[in-house]
C-alpha positions as CSV (number, residue, x, y, z in Angstrom):
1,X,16.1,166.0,38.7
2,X,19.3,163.8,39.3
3,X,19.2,160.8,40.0
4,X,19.5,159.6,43.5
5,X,22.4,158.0,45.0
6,X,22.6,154.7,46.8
7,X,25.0,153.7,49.8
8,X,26.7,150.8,49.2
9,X,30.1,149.0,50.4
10,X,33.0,146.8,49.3
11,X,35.0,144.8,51.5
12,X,38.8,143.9,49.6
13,X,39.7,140.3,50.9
14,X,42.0,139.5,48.2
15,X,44.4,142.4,47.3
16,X,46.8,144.2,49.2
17,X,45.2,147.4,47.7
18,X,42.1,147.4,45.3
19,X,41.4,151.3,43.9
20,X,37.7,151.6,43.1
21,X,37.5,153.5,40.2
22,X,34.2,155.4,39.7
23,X,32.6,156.9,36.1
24,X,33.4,160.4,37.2
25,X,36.7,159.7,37.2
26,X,37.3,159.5,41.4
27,X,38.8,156.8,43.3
28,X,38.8,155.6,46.3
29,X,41.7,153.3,47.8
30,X,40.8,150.4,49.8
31,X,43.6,148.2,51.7
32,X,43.4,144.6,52.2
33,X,41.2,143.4,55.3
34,X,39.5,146.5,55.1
35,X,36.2,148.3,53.8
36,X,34.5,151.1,52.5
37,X,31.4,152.7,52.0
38,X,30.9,154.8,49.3
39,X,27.5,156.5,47.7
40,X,26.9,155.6,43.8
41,X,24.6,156.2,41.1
42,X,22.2,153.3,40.2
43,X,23.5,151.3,37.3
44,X,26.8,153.0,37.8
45,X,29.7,151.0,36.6
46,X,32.9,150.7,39.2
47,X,36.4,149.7,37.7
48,X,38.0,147.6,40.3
49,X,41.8,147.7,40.3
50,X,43.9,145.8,41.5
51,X,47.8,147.3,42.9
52,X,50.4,144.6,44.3
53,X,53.6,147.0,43.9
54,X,52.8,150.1,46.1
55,X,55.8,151.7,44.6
56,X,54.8,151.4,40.9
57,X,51.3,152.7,39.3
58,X,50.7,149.4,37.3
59,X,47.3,148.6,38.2
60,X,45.2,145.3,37.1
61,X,41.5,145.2,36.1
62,X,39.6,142.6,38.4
63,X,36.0,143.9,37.7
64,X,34.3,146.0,36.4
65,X,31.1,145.6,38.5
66,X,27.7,147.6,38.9
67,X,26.9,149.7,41.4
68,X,23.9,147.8,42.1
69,X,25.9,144.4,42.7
70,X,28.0,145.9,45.8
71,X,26.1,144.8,49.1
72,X,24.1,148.0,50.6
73,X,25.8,149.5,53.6
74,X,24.5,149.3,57.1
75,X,22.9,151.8,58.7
């Protein structure tokens, strides 16, 4: 049986863009003063990156955080 996902959300204060980057390889852009909810796997590890130059791909780690320290979303 797989495991289950959770809900969960991140809110990017700091960056003009941060790009959550998840184990399976998909990402999900979120723009400053904005936020997201996304569904994860417990334990999961999410990469994320940080982009200041929307014209160039350089990205910069911030955090590499688990999925279980991202506040839960609201229902």
């Amino acid at each position: 049986m797989p495991a289950k996902r959770v809900r969960k959300q991140y809110v990017n204060s700091d960056y003009p863009l941060v790009i959550m980057r998840f184990e399976d390889g998909h990402e999900i852009k979120v723009y400053k003063g904005t936020g997201k909810e996304f569904d994860a796997y417990p334990g999961e590890t999410i990469k994320l990156l940080a982009m200041y130059d929307p014209t160039s791909n350089d990205r910069e780690l911030v955090e590499a955080r688990k999925s279980d320290d991202f506040a839960d979303a609201e229902d």
